[in-house]
N, C-alpha and C positions, 0 to 999 in steps of 0.2 A: 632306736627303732630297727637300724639295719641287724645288729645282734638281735635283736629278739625275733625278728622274721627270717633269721637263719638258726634257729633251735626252734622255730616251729616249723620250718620247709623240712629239714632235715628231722626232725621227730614223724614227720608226713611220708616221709622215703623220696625225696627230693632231691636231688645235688645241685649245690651252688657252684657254678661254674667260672664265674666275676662277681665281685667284689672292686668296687671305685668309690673313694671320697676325695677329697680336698688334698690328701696324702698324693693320691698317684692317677691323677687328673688324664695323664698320660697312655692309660690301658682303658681310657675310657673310648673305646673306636667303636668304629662303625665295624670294622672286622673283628672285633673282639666278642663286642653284642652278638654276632650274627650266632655265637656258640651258644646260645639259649633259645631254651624257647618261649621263656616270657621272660621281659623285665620287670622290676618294682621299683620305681622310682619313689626316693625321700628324700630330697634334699631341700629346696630352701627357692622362695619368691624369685630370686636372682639367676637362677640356672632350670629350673624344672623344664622351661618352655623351651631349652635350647637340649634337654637330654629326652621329653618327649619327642622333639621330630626326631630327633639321632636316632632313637628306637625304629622310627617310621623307615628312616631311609635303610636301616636296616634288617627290614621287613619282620620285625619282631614284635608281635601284641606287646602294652607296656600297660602295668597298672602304677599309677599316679595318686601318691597323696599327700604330695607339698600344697601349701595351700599360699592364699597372697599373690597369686599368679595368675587368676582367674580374668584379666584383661586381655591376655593373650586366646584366651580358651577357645572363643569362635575361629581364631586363627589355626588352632592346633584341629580345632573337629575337621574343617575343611582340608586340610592340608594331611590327616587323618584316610578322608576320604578318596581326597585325590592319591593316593600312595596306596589304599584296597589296605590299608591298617587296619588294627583295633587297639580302641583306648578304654580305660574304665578310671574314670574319675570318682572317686568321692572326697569328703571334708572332714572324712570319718568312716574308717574300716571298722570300729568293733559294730559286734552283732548288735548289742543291745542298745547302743545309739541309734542304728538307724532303725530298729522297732521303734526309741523314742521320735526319731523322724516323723513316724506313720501314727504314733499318737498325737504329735503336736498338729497335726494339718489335723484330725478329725477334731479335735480338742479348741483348734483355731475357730473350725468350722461352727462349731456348738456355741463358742461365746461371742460370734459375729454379732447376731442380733441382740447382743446383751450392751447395750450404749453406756452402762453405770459403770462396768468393769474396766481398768486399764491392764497394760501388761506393761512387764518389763524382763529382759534376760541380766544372767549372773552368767560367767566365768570365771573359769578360776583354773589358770594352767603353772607348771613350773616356771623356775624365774630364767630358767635358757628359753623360751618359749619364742621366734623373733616376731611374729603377726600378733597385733591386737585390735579389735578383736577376733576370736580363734574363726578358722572356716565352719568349724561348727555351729557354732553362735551365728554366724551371720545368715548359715545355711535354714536354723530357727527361723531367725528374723524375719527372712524374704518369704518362709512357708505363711507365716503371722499376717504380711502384708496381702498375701494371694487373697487372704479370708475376710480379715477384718479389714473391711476398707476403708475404714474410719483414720486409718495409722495410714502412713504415706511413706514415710523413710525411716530406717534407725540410724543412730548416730550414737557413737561411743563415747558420750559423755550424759551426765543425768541435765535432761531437759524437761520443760514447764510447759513444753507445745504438747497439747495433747493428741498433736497428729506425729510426734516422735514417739517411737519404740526406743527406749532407751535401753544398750547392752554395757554392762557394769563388768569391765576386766579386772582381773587381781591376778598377779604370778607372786605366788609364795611358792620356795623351796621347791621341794621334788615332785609338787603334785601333780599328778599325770593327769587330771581333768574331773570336770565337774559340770553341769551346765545344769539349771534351774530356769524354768520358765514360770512367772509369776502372775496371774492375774488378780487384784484386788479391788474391792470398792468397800463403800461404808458398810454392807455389810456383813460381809464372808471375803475370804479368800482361799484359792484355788493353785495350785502349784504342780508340776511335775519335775521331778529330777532324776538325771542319771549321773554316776558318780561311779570311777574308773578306777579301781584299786591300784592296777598297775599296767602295764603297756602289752600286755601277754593277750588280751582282748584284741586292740587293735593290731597286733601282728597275725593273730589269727583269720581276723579279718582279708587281712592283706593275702596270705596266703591262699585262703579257701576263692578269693578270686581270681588268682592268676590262676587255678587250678581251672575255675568258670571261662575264661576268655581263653583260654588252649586252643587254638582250628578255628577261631572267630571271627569276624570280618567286621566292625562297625562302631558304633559307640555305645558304652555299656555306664550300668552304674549299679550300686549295691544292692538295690532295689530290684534290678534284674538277677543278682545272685542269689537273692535270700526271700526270690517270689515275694513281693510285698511292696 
């Protein structure tokens, strides 16, 4: 992800300033940040919550899209606020997932009152992938639970309660994502899916909103970058 949202910053007229992974942990400062003007954090459950404040104290908007780290979240929005930051979280930079966002909640909304239908999620990420299920998938789930209130929790394995939402993970090979939302009953089924050729989407994503939080003060989300 960090290569590919530095050949789409830089196709944009952008310069990358820093550059930090696991390599050179060490340039990763609060004074080093301070030479941007946005960060984009990607790294991984075990560190995002400790490189978003880093951002904060060094007064730098950060877009964030490690996902599995969402326990700390209320702590980071606050601590966000308290430091006059700005953050923009999603689960999912490309464009056309979160348009699938905004069809799944209308599409939730319509098969509320249908009691004969179930649902259930699919994904399907590469086998380096380290969260299962993806923040995507879960990000589905919980839009599903808002509507149909029939469904109460999902849980990542295949369940027989029919107040589980069950999300079905698969990591084969290189594939950069897939997510299918399923509803069926005895007699039709209904399905949406989006399906990610390769990671050039979600880098774009990521760009076009550090581009959006530039001069911002607050907490954002994709939704706010792509009117929708």
């Amino acid at each position: 992800m960090g290569m590919a949202i530095e050949e789409i910053a830089l196709q944009r007229g952008h310069q990358i300033v820093l550059k930090t992974n696991i390599d050179n942990l060490q340039d990763n400062s609060i004074k080093n940040i301070q030479g941007a003007d946005v960060a984009i954090e990607f790294t991984g459950p075990e560190s995002a919550f400790d490189n978003v404040t880093k951002c904060f104290d060094a007064g730098v908007p950060v877009i964030c899209g490690s996902t599995g780290w969402l326990r700390h979240f209320d702590e980071a929005r606050d601590y966000c606020y308290k430091k006059n930051g700005a953050l923009l979280y999603a689960s999912n930079f490309s464009v056309g997932v979160n348009i699938l966002f905004a069809i799944n909640r209308i599409l939730a909304s319509l098969m509320a009152p249908h009691k004969e239908y179930d649902v259930n999620i699919t994904e399907i990420h590469h086998t380096q992938k380290k969260d299962a299920p993806s923040g995507t998938a879960i990000t589905l789930a919980e839009q599903v639970l808002e509507k149909v209130t029939r469904k109460k929790k999902w849980i990542n394995e295949k369940s027989e309660d029919p107040e589980d939402i069950t999300i079905f993970s698969d990591r084969i090979g290189m594939e950069p994502g897939t997510h299918r939302i399923h509803y069926h009953s005895e007699i039709d089924d209904l399905e949406i899916i989006h399906t990610a050729h390769n990671r050039k989407g979600f880098a774009k994503g990521a760009v076009l909103a550090a581009e959006f939080i530039h001069g911002k003060k607050g907490i954002f989300s994709m939704g706010d970058v792509l009117g929708i």
